[in-house]
Each structure stands twice: as structure tokens, then as C-alpha cells.
VEXDREN-2710 file (C-alpha; in Angstrom, 1 decimal):
% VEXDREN-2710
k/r/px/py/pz
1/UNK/14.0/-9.6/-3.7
2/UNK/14.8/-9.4/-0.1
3/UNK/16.8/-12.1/1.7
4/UNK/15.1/-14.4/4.1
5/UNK/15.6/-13.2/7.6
6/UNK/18.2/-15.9/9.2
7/UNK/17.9/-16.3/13.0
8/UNK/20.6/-17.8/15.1
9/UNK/18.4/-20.3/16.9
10/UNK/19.1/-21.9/20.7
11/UNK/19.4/-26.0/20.4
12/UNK/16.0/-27.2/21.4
13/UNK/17.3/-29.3/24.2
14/UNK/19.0/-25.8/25.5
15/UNK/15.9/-24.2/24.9
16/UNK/14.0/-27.3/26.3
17/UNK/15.8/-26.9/29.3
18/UNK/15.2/-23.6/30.6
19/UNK/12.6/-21.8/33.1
20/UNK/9.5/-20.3/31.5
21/UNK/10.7/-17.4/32.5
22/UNK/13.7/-17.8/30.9
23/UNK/12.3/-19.1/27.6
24/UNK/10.4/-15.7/27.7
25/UNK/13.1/-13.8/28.0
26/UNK/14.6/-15.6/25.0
27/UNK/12.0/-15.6/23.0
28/UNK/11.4/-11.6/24.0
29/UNK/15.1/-11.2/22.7
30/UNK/14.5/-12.9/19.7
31/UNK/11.8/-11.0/18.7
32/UNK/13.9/-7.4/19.4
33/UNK/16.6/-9.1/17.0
34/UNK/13.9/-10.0/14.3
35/UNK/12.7/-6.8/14.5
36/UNK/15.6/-4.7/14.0
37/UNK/16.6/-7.0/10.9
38/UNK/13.2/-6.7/9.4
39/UNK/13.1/-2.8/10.1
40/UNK/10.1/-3.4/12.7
41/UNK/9.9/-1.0/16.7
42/UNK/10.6/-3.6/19.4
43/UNK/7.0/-4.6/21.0
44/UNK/6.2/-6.5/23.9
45/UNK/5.1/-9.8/23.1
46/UNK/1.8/-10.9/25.0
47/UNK/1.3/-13.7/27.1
48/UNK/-0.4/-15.7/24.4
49/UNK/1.8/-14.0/21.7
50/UNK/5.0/-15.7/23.9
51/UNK/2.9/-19.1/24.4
52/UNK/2.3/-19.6/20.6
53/UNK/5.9/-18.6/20.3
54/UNK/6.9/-21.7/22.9
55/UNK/4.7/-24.0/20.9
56/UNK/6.2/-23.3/17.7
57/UNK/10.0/-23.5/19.2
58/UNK/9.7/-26.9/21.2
59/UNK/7.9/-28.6/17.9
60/UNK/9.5/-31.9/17.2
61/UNK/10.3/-32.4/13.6
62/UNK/10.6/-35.7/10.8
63/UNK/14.2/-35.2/11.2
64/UNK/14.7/-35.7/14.5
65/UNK/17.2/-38.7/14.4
66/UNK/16.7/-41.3/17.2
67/UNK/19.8/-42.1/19.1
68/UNK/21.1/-42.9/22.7
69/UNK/20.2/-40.1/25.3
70/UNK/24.0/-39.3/25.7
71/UNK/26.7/-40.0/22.8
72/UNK/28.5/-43.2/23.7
73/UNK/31.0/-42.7/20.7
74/UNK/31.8/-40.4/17.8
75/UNK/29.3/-41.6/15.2
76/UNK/26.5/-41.1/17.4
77/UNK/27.5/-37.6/18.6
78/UNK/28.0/-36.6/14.3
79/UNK/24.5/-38.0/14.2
80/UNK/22.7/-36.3/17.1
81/UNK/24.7/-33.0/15.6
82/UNK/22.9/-33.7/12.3
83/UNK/19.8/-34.5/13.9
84/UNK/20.0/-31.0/15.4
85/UNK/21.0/-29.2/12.7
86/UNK/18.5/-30.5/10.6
87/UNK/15.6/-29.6/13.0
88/UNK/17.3/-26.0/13.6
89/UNK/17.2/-25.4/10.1
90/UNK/13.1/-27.0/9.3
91/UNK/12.6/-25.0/12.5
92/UNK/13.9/-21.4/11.6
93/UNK/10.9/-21.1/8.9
94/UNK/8.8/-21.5/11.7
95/UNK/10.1/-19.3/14.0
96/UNK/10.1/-16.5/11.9
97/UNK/6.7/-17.2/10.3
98/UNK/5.3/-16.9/14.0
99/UNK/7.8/-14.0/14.5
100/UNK/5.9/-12.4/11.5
101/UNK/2.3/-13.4/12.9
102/UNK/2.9/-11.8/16.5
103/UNK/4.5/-8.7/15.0
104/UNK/3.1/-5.5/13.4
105/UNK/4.2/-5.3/9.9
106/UNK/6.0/-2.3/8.9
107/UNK/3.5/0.4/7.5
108/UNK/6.0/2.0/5.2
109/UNK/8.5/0.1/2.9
110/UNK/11.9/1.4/2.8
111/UNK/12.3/4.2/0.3
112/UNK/15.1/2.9/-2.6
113/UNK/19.0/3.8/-1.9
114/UNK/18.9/6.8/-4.3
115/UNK/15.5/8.2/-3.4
116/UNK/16.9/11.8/-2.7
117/UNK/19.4/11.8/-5.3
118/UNK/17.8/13.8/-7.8
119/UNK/18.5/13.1/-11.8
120/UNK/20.2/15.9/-13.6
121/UNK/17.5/14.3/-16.6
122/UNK/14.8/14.1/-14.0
123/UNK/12.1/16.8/-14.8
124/UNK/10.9/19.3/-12.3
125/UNK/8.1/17.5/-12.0
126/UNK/9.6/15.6/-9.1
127/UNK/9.4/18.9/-7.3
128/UNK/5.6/19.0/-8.0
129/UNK/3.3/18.2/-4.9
130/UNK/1.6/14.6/-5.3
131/UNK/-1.6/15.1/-7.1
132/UNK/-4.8/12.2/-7.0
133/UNK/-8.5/13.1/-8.9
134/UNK/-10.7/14.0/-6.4
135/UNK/-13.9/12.4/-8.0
136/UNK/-12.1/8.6/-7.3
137/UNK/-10.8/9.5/-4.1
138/UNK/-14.1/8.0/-2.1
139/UNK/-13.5/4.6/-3.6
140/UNK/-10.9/2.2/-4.9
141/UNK/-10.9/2.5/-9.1
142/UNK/-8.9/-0.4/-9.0
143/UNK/-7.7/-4.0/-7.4
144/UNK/-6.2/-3.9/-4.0
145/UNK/-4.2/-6.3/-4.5
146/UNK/-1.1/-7.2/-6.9
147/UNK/-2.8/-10.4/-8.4
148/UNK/-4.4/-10.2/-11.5
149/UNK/-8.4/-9.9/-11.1
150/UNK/-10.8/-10.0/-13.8
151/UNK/-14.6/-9.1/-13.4
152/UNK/-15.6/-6.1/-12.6
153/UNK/-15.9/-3.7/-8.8
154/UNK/-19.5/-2.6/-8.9
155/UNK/-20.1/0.6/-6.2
156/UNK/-24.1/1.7/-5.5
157/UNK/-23.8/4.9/-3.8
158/UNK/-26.0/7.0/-2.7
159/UNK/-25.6/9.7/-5.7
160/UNK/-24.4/7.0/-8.5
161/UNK/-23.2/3.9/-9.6
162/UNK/-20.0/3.4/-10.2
163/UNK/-18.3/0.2/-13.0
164/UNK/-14.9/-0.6/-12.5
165/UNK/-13.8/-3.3/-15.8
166/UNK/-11.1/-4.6/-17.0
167/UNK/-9.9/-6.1/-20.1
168/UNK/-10.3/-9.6/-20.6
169/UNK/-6.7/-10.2/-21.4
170/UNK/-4.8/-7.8/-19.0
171/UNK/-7.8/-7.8/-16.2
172/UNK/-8.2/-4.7/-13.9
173/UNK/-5.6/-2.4/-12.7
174/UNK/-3.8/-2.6/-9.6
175/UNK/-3.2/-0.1/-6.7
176/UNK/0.2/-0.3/-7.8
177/UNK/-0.5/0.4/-11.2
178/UNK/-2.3/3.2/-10.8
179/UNK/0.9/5.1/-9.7
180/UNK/1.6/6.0/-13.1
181/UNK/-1.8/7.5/-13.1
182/UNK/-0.9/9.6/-10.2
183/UNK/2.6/10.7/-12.5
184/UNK/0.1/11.3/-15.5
185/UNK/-2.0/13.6/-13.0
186/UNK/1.1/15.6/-11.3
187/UNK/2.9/16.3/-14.2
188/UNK/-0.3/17.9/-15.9
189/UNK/-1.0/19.4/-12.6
190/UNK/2.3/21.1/-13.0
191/UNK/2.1/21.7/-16.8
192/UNK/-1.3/23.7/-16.0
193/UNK/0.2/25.3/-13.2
194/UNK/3.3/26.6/-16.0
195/UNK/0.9/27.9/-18.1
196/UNK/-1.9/29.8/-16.1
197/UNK/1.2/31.6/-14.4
198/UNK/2.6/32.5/-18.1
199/UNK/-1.3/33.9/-18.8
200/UNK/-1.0/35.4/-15.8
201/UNK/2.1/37.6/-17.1
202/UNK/0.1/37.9/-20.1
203/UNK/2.3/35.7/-22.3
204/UNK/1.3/33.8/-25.3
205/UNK/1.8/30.0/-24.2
206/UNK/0.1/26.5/-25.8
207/UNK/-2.0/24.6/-23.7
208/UNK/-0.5/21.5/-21.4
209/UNK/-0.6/18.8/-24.3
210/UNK/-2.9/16.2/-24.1
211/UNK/-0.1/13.3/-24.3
212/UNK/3.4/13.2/-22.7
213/UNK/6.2/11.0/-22.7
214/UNK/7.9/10.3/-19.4
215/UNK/11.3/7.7/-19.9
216/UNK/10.6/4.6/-17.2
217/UNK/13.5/5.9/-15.1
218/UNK/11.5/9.5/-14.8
219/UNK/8.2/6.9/-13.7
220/UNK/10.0/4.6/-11.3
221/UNK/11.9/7.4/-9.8
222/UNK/8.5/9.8/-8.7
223/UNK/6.8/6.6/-7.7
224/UNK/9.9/5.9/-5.0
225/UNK/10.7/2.3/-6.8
226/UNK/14.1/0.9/-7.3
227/UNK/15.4/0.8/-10.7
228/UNK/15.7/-2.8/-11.0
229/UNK/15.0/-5.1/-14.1
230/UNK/12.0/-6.5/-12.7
231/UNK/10.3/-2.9/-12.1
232/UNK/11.1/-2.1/-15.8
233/UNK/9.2/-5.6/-17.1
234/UNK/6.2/-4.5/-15.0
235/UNK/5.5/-0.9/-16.4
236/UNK/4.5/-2.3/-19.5
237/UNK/1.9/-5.0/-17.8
238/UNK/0.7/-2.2/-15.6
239/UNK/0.2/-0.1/-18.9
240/UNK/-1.7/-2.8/-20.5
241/UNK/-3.7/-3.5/-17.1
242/UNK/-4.6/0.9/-17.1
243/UNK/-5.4/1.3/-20.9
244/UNK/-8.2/-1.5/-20.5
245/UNK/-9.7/-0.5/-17.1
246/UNK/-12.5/1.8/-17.7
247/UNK/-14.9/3.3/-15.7
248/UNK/-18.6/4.1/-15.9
249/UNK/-20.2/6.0/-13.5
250/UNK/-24.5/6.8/-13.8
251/UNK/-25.2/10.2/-12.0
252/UNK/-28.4/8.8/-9.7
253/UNK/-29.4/12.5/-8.4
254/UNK/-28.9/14.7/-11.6
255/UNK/-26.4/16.6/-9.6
256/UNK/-22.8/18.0/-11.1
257/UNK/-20.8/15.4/-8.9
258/UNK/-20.2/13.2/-11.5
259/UNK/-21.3/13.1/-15.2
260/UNK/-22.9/9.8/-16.5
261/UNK/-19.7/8.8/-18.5
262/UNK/-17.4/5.8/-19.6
263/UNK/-13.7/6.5/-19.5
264/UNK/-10.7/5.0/-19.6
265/UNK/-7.7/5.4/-16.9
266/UNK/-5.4/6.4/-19.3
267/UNK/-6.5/6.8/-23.2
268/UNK/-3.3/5.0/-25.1
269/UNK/-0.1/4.1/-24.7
270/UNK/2.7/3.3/-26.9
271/UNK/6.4/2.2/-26.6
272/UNK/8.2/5.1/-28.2
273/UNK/11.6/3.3/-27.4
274/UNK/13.6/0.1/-25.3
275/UNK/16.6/-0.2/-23.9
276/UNK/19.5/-2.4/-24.9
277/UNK/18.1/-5.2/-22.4
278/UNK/14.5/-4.7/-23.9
279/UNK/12.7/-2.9/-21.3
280/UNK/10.9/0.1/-22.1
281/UNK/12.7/3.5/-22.2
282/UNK/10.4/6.2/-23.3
283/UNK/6.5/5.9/-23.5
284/UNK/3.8/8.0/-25.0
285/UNK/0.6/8.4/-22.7
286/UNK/-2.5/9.7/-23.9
287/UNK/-4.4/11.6/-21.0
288/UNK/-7.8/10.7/-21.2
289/UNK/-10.3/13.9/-21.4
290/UNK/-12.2/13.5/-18.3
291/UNK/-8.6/14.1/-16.6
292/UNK/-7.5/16.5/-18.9
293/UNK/-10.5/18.7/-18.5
294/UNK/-10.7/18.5/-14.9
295/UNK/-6.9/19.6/-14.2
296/UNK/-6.5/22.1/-17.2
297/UNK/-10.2/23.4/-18.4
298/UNK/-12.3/23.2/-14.9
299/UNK/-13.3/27.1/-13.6
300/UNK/-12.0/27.9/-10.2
301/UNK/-9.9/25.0/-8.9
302/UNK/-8.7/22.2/-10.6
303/UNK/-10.5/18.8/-9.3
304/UNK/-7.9/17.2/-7.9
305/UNK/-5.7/16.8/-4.6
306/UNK/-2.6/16.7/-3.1
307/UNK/-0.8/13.4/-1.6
308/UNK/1.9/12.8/0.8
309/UNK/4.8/11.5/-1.1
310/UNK/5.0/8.8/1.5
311/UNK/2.0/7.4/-0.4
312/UNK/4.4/5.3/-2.9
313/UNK/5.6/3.4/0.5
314/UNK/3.0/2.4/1.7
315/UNK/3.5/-1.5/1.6
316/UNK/-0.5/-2.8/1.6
317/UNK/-3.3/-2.2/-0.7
318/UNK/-5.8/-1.7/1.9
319/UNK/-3.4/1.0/3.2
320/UNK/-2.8/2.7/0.2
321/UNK/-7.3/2.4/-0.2
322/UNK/-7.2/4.1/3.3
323/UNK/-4.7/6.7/2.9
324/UNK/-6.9/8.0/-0.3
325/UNK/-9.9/7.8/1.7
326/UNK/-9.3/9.6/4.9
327/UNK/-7.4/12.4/2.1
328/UNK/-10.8/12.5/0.3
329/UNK/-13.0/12.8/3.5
330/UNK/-10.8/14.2/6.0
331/UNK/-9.9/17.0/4.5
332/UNK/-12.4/20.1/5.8
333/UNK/-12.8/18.8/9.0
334/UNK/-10.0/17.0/9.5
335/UNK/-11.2/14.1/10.9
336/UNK/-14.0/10.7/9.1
337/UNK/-15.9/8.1/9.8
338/UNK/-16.7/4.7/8.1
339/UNK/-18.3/1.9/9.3
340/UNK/-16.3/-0.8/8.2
341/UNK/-19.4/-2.3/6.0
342/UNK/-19.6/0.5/4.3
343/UNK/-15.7/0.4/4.0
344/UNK/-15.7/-2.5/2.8
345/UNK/-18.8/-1.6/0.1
346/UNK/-16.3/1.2/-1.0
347/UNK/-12.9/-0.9/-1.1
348/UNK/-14.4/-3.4/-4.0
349/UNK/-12.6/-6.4/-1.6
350/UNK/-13.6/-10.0/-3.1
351/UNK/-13.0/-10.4/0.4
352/UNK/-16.2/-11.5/2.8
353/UNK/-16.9/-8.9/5.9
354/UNK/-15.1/-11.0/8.1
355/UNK/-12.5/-11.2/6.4
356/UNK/-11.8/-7.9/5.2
357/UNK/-12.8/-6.4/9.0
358/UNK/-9.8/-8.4/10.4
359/UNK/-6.8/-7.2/7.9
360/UNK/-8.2/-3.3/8.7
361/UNK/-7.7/-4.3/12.2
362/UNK/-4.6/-5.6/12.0
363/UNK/-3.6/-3.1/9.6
364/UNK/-4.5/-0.2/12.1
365/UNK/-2.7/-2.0/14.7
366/UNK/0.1/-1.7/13.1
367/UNK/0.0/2.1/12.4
368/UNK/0.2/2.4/16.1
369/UNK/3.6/1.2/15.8
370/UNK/4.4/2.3/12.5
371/UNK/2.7/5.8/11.9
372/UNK/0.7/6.1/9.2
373/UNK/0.9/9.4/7.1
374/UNK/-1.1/12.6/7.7
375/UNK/-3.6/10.8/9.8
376/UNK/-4.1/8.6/13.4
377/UNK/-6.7/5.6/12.7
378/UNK/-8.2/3.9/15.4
379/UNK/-11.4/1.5/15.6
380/UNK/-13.9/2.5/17.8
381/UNK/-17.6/1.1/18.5
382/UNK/-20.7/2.3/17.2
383/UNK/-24.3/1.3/17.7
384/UNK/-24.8/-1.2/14.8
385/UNK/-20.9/-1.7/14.2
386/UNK/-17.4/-0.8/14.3
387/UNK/-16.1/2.3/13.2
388/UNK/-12.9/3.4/11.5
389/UNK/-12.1/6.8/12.4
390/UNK/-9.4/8.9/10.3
391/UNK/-8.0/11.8/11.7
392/UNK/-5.4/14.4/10.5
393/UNK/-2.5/14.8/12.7
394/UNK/-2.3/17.9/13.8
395/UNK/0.2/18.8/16.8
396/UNK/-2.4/21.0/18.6
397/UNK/-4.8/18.1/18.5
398/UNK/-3.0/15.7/20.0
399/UNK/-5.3/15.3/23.1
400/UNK/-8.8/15.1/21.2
401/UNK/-9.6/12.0/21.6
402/UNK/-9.9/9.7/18.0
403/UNK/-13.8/8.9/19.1
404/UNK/-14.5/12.3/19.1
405/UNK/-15.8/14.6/16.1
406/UNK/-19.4/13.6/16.6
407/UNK/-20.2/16.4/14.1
408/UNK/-17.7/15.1/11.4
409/UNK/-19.9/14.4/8.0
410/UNK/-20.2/10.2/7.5
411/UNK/-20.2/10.4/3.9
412/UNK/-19.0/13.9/2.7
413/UNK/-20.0/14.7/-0.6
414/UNK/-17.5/17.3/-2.7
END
């Protein structure tokens, strides 16, 4: 867990004392040193962003100690020292909380110390490109966020319905937890891969099996984590929360888009071994058909799609929900819409409209300071409502306008 960001705050009466443009400038200063400690692009602060900022800094606190105006004697100078000290210290919360508030938040997270240092045990799938199912792509099979959630996400769209449940005990999978489904994908993406090339030469080679056995390390490593105690104690929760979500989709239109199936994330899992400290070591996964069919048995290409590996960064659920979406949608044209009700239909948010419309606005606000991979976002107006529009970066597109692409398909269909 990251340490608390410490500030070296100005005594209020210093602070108390100086110019409003002065207290500007010191409060634009502290902002550029918060932000270089918290791994945040300096940013202007607004005139109301620097007026909350003055509010919060003059506050008077409980622990401000009455004494004379000027220290008459040494006991009342320790005391008005204390007194200060005090409020610096109840203060400093404060000031970095508003810090936080006024600031973008950092798209990415910071990828762990040893990200590019390579295993010598580490499979070649950590070469592999990053591969998602592409029939889940055009909604969130899971929990945004990291708190457990029980219930279920219900999604009517226009060619199905979709069930997301979770087990009563574990509840539904995370966005975080479904990392590991991403490893299960990739490394049968790759195994497949192995063995249509050995057909190819004409050589006699089994099919990818239909369970593998990655160690934690091998997991933790392709999903960018740090190797820390903590992430060990989660992969089995996460396992738990994976092997009870299932999904149910009804085909609506008859069509081949989906079949009218109930399936599991991942079909079993079991602890093969733990370590000396009791986390897990070595687990066996069982790779549900549905993905098994549609990486290694589908004719022509396989149904799934590549990610950037900058994926495993990102730091928010409704990010990570984005990211997936614009991949899904973007990817002929290079450039979707959404309307953010319908956004927020396909996002399965316990969140009201409000609500969730503000934290994609602030999240999009912050990719203008933070880039976002593969793709510029930017909120524009419609004629019933606001629009997110997703569009893939491309250095010879760098003048087109984000509102363009008028003939870019709303809801593409695979």
C-alpha cells in the first residue's frame, strides 16, 4: 500500500497573511509538488478550483489553542507552536483531499519495478499479444468495481439478453478478476496458434488441452501486478468469484451472434500446490467450452481480439469497461459512438444516470491529461443526449475532429 502523500504546509497565519495573488501562487506551487509526488502532469488550477483550495487552507480547526495574540513568555509560545502544529497536521488531510478533487487522476497505474524483467520460468506466453472474447466485448461480464456485489447485471439488447450471476457465497466477478480470464484466453490463443502452424508443416500435434496450469507468479506477472503477499491471497477469491459467475445469454433474432447458452467464466479450478507461506503456487484451470471452441475449433478466425498490454494499468473499472468497448466497436472504422444511457445500460453500473454520467466525465477529463490507450475520448452533444465518442489514435488523423465520423455504426454488430 502506497504512502500517504505528506505536504510541507505554510503556517496559516503566513498563509493568512499574504495577497490573493500570492496565496494563488502558493497554492498553484503546491499543486505542481503534489503532482509530481503522486505521478500526476502539472495543470492549471481554475479560478474556482484555487478558491475551494483557499477555503479549505484558511479552515480553523478544534485544535486551535486560544492564547494571547503575541507570546508574552515561553509557555505560551510552546503552546501557540502546538496549537499550530496540531492544525497543520488535521489540516494536511484536507489539503491533499482537495488536491485530489481539483486534479485529474492518473489514467494509468505505475507498472510493478520488475515489469520488463522477464522470468527465465516465465512461459512464452508473455510474448503473446493480449487476447479478450469478442462476443463480451460490447458489455461488462462482470462488476466494475472491486467490492463484492451479489445479484445479478441484466443486459436487453437489441439481438439478446444477456444474465450476468454470481454465486451466493463468492458474488460476481470483478474487472479485476477477470484478468485471469484474459491469461486463460492468451495462452490458448497461443497454444492454438503452436498447433495450426505444426498442421501447417504437416506434423502430427495434440490439440491445445482443455485445462492448464499457470503457477501465481506466471498470473501476476502477464497481468503487470506486483508480487506481493496480498496479490497472492486474492487469486484464490478472484478464482472463487470466476468459477461461480455464469452467463446466460437468449439469442432474440435467431441469428449466429450468440447461441442461447449458460456458461461459466472459467469451468473449475483447483489448488494443485502452496507455497511455504500458504498462498497458492500452481493452479489447474478448466477452460470452459464456449471459449475453448471459439479460440481452437471456430472456421476462419478465431473469435477473439487483441488488447493493449497497457490494459492491466488501467487504474478504474469504468476505464478498463471503456477501453473494451471502444476495442469492440472501434475497430473497422476506427472510431464509436454511445450515448451515455445506453453506456450506462451496457456497463451494468448499480449506479443512477447521474451518477454514472459524472465519473465518465471526469474520467475523460482526465485522459486529456493522462492518455488513454489506443483511443482519444471526448464528450460531445447530441440531439437527445451526450455522446461518448471513441476514436483510435492514429498519427494521420490527428486533425479530424473527435465529433466527426457521422457515418461511424452506433451499435456495430460482429
Amino acid at each position: 500500500m502506497s504512502e500517504p502523500v505528506r505536504l510541507d504546509l505554510m503556517p496559516l497565519d503566513q498563509f493568512g497573511a499574504l495577497g490573493l495573488h500570492e496565496k494563488n501562487a502558493y497554492l498553484q506551487d503546491l499543486a505542481d509538488t503534489f503532482c509530481a509526488r503522486t505521478g500526476r502532469e502539472t495543470l492549471e488550477l481554475s479560478k474556482d478550483a484555487l478558491s475551494r483550495l483557499r477555503r479549505f487552507y484558511s479552515r480553523r480547526s478544534l485544535a486551535d489553542l486560544k492564547v494571547a495574540p503575541e507570546p508574552t513568555n515561553a509557555l505560551e509560545q510552546a503552546l501557540r507552536d502546538l496549537g499550530e502544529a496540531v492544525k497543520l497536521n488535521e489540516r494536511r488531510p484536507d489539503i491533499v483531499g482537495a488536491l485530489t478533487a481539483e486534479l485529474p487522476a492518473p489514467v494509468l497505474r505505475e507498472a510493478p519495478e520488475d515489469d520488463s524483467q522477464l522470468s527465465f520460468f516465465v512461459p512464452s506466453i508473455y510474448d503473446a499479444p493480449l487476447k479478450d472474447d469478442v462476443n463480451l466485448m460490447d458489455v461488462a461480464p462482470f462488476s466494475l468495481g472491486k467490492a463484492k456485489r451479489g445479484g445479478e447485471i441484466r443486459y436487453e439488447l437489441k439481438d439478446c439478453i444477456i444474465t450476468i450471476d454470481g454465486s451466493a457465497s463468492a458474488g460476481l466477478a470483478t474487472v479485476f478478476d477477470y484478468d485471469i480470464f484474459l491469461h486463460m484466453v492468451t495462452s490458448l490463443a497461443e497454444e492454438a496458434r503452436r498447433y495450426r502452424l505444426n498442421l501447417d508443416k504437416g506434423l502430427r500435434t495434440d490439440a491445445p488441452a482443455r485445462v492448464y496450469r499457470p503457477n501465481s507468479s506466471h498470473i501476476l506477472k502477464f497481468c503487470r501486478r506486483s508480487s506481493g503477499g496480498k496479490q497472492y491471497k486474492d487469486l484464490e477469491s478472484a478464482l472463487d468469484r470466476l468459477q461461480g459467475t455464469r452467463i446466460k445469454i437468449l439469442n432474440l433474432t435467431g441469428g449466429s451472434r450468440r447461441e442461447v447458452v449458460a456458461m461459466p467464466l472459467i469451468q473449475t479450478f483447483k489448488v494443485i500446490s502452496k507455497t511455504t507461506t500458504g498462498n497458492i503456487d500452481q493452479v489447474e484451470i478448466g477452460i470452459p467450452d464456449w471459449v475453448y471452441n471459439g479460440v481452437v475449433r471456430e472456421k476462419g478466425n478465431p473469435q477473439i481480439l487483441t488488447l493493449n498490454p497497457e490494459y492491466f494499468l488501467i487504474t478504474q473499472g469504468i476505464g478498463r469497461f471503456i477501453y473494451r468497448l471502444a476495442r469492440r466497436a472501434a475497430g473497422k472504422t476506427g472510431i464509436a459512438r454511445y450515448g451515455l444511457k445506453e453506456l450506462h445500460k451496457r456497463s451494468g453500473s448499480l449506479q443512477g444516470l447521474p451518477q454514472f454520467a459524472f465519473q465518465v466525465r471526469q474520467f475523460v477529463s482526465s485522459t486529456r491529461v493522462f492518455p488513454f490507450p489506443d483511443y482519444e475520448l471526448e464528450i460531445v452533444e447530441g440531439k437527445r443526449e451526450e455522446i461518448l465518442v471513441m476514436r483510435e489514435r492514429k498519427p494521420d488523423a490527428a486533425d479530424v475532429p473527435l465529433g466527426s465520423g457521422a457515418g461511424a455504426p452506433e451499435l456495430p454488430l460482429a
